[in-house]
BAGUDO-880315 format. One record per residue (C-alpha): residue number from 1; x, y, z; residue in three letters. Coordinates in nm, 2 decimals, m for minus. Example, Ala and Ser with C-alpha at 12.3 -4.5 7.8 and 13.67 -1.06 7.14 Angstrom:
BEGIN
(1 (1.23 m0.45 0.78) "ALA")
(2 (1.37 m0.11 0.71) "SER")
end
This chain:
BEGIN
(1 (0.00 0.00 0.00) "UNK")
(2 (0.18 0.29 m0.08) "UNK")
(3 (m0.09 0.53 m0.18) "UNK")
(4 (m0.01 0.81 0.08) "UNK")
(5 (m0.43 0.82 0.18) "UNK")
(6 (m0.40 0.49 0.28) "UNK")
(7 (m0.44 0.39 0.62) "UNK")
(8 (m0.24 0.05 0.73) "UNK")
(9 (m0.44 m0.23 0.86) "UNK")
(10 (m0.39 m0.26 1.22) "UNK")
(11 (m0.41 m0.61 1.37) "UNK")
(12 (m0.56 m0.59 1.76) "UNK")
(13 (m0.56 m0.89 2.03) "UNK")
(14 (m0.92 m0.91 2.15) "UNK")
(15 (m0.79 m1.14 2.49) "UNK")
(16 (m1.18 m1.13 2.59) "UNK")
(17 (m1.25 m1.35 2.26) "UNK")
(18 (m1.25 m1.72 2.15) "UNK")
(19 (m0.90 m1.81 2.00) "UNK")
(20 (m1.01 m1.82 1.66) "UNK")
(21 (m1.17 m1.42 1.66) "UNK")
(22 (m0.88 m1.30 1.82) "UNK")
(23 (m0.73 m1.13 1.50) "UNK")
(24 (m0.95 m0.78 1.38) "UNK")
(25 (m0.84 m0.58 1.10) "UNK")
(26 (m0.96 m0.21 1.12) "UNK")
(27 (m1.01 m0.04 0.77) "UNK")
(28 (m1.06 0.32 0.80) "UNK")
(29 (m1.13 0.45 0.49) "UNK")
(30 (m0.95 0.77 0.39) "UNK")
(31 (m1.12 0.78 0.01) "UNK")
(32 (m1.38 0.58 m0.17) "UNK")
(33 (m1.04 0.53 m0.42) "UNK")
(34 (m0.88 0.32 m0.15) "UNK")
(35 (m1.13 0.15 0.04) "UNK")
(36 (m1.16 m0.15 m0.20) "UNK")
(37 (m0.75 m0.15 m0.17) "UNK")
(38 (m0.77 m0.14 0.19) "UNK")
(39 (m1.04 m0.40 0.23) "UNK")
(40 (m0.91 m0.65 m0.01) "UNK")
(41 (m0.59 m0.66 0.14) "UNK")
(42 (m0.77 m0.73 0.53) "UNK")
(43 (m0.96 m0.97 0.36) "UNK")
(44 (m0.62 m1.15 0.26) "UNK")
(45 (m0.49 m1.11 0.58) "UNK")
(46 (m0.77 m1.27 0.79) "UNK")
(47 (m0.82 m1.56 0.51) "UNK")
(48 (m0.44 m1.70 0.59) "UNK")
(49 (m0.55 m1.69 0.95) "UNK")
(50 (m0.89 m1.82 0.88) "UNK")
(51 (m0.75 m2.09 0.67) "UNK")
(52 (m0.55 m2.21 0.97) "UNK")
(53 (m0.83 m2.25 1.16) "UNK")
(54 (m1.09 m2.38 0.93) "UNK")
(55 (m1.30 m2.06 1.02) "UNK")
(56 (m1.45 m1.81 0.75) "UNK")
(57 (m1.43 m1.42 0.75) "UNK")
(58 (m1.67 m1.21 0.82) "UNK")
(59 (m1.65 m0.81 0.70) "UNK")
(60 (m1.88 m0.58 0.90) "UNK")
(61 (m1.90 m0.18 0.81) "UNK")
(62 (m1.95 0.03 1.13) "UNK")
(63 (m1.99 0.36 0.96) "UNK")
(64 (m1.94 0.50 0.61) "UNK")
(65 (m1.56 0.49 0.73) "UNK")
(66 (m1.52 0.26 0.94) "UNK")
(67 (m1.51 m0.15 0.87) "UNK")
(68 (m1.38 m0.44 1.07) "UNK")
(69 (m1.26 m0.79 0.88) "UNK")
(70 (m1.27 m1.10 1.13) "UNK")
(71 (m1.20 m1.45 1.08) "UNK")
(72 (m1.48 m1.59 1.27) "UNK")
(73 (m1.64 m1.98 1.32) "UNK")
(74 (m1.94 m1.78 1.27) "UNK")
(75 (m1.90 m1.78 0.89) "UNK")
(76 (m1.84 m2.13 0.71) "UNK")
(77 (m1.46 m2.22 0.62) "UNK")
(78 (m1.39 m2.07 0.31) "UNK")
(79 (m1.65 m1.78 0.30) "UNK")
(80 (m1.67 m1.45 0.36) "UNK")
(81 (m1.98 m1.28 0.46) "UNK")
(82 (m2.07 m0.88 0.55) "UNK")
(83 (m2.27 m0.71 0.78) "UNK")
(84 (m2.34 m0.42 0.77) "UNK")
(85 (m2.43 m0.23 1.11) "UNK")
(86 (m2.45 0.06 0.95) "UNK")
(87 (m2.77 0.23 1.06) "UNK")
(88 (m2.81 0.58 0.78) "UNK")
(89 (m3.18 0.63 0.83) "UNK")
(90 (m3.34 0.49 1.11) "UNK")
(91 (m3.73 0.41 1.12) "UNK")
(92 (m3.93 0.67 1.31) "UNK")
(93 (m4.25 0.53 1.43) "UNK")
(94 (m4.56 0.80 1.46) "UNK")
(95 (m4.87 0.75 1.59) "UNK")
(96 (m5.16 0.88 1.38) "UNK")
(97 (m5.26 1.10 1.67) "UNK")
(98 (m4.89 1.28 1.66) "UNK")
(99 (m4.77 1.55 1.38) "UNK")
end
């Protein structure tokens, strides 16, 4: 990665989580131009280590920014699945009583 918006993926130990989800890769996305960069190459990254441990990945977007890759036994070995937590317009319930 040596696009200079780029944002390195960090690897953090989650102690707290099963063995197998202890590796997350953070993408912060600096551009729409390198997000697909950036999340490709987390998506490698957490496949070796899926791989390993017959585990899946699992790619979940907190924000329009902000995206966490995960090898997971959540996900099936061999797959990758996303999430998205994302919540841009949230459902307002009214009453028909209330303006």
């Amino acid at each position: 990665m040596n696009n200079p918006n780029s944002v390195p993926i960090q690897e953090r130990e989650q102690s707290e989580m099963p063995l197998a989800a202890k590796v997350i890769y953070h993408v912060v996305a600096k551009s729409a131009d390198t997000l697909q960069t950036d999340l490709e190459a987390a998506v490698s990254h957490a496949t070796r280590v899926a791989d390993r441990n017959r585990h899946g990945v699992l790619i979940t977007r907190h924000t329009a920014t902000l995206f966490t890759v995960t090898p997971t036994a959540g996900v099936p070995h061999r797959q990758t699945r996303e999430h998205d937590q994302w919540l841009r317009n949230p459902v307002r319930t009214v009453s028909p009583n209330q303006p």
